[in-house]
C-alpha positions in Angstrom: 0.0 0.0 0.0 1.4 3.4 -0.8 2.7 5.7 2.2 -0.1 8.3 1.1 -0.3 11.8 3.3 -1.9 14.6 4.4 -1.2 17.7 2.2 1.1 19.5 4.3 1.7 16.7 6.9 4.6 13.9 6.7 2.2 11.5 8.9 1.2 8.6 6.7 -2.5 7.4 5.9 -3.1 4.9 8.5 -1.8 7.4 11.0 -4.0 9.9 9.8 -6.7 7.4 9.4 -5.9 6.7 13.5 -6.2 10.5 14.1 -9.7 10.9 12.4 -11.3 8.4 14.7 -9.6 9.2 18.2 -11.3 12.7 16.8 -14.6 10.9 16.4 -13.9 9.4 20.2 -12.9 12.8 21.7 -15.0 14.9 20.3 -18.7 13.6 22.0 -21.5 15.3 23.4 -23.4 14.5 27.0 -26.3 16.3 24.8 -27.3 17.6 21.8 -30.1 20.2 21.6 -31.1 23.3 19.8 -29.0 25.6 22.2 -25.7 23.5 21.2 -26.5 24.1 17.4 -26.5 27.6 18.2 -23.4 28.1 19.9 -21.9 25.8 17.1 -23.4 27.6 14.1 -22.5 31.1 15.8 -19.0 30.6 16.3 -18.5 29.4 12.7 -20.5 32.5 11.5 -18.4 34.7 13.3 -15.3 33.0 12.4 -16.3 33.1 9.2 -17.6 37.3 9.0 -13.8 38.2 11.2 -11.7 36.2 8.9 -13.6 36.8 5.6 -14.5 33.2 5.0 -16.3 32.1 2.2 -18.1 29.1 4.2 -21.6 27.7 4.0 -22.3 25.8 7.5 -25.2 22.9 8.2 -25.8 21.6 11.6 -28.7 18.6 11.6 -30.0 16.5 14.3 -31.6 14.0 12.9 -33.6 14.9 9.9 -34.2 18.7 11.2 -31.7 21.0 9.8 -30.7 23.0 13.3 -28.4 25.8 11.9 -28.3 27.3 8.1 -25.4 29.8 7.3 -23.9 31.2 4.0 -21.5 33.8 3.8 -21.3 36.3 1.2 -19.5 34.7 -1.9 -20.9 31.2 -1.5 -23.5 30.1 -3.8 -26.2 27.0 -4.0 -23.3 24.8 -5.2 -22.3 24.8 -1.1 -25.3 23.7 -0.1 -25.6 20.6 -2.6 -22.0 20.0 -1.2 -22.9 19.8 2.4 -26.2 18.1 1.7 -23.8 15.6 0.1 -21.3 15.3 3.1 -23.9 15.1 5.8 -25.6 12.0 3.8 -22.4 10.5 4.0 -21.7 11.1 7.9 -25.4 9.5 8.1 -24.9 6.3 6.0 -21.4 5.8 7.5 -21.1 6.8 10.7 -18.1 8.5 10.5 -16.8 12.1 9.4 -16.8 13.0 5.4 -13.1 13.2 5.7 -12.3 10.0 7.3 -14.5 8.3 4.2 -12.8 10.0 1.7 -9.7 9.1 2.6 -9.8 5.9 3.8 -11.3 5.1 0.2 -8.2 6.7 -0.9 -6.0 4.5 1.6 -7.6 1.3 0.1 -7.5 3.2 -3.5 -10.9 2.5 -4.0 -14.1 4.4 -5.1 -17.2 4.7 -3.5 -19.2 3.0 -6.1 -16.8 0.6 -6.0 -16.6 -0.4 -2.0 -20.3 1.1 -1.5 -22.5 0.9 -4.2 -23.1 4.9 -4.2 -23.7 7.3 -6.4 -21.6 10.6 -5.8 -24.2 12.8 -7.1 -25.5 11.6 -3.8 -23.0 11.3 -1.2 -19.9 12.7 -0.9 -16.3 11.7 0.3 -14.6 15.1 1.2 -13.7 16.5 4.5 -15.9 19.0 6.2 -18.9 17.2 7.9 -18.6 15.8 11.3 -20.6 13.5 13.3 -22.4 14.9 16.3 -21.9 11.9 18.5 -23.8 12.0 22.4 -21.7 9.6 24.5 -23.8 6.5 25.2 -26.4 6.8 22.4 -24.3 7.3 18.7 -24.6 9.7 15.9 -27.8 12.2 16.4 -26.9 14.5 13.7 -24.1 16.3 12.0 -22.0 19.7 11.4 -21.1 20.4 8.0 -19.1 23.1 6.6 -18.2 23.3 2.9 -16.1 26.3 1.0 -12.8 25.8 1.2 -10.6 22.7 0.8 -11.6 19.3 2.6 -8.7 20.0 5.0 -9.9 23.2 6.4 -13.6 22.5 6.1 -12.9 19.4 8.2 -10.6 21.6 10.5 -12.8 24.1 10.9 -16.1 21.5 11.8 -13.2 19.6 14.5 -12.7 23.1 15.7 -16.0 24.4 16.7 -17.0 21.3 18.4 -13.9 22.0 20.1 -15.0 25.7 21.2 -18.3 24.4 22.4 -17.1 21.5 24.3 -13.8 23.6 25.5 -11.6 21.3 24.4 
């Protein structure tokens, strides 16, 4: 198997691979609830207006879309993208970034491993599981605008901010 990395990083695949789900193990809720959304979606919007970032962000619990936000410069093409990520997160239990590239690790598409059509689902970074310990996966954040890495980085982030860690 090829030693494939990160853009930017020298840590190989399996390493990143490793990283993605200690994130996934980390990063959980005690509760997930509109006030949470909030706080999430706020901090990104902010972030986004201070730094002049061209983001579109989409927090869901469940089926009910919590949190909509598009900055200036972002177009309908962001939301089809983070409808996309946050089907995957759904399906696979696991953040749109760790699909992508552990498809990429095993050098494999996702029609080929999963039978899915891309127009549907989509394996870049940027949406994140909203995991509450003890019970799974009771929505996702999504952000979508800028590459994989910083969409994921900037989803990893705000959870971070909220949870304070």
């Amino acid at each position: 198997m090829a030693n494939l990395t990160r853009p930017g990083y020298t840590t190989p695949m399996s390493s990143l691979l490793e990283t993605l789900l200690a994130q996934e193990a980390d990063l959980q809720f005690t509760q997930f609830n509109a006030t949470t959304a909030w706080r999430l979606g706020s901090y990104l919007a902010d972030k986004s207006r201070k730094e002049g970032l061209k983001i579109t962000v989409g927090i869901t619990r469940g089926s009910q879309r919590m949190f909509h936000y598009s900055a200036e410069g972002t177009s309908p093409d962001n939301d089809a993208w983070v409808d996309r990520k946050t089907r995957t997160v759904y399906r696979f239990g696991h953040s749109s970034y760790y699909m992508g590239r552990k498809l990429a690790h095993e050098d494999k598409s996702a029609a080929e491993k999963y039978y899915v059509d891309e127009k549907e689902y989509c394996f870049h970074g940027g949406s994140f599981p909203l995991i509450v310990k003890g019970t799974g996966v009771v929505g996702t954040l999504t952000v979508s605008g800028l590459t994989q890495e910083v969409d994921h980085d900037l989803a990893v982030g705000a959870i971070r901010h909220v949870l304070r860690k």
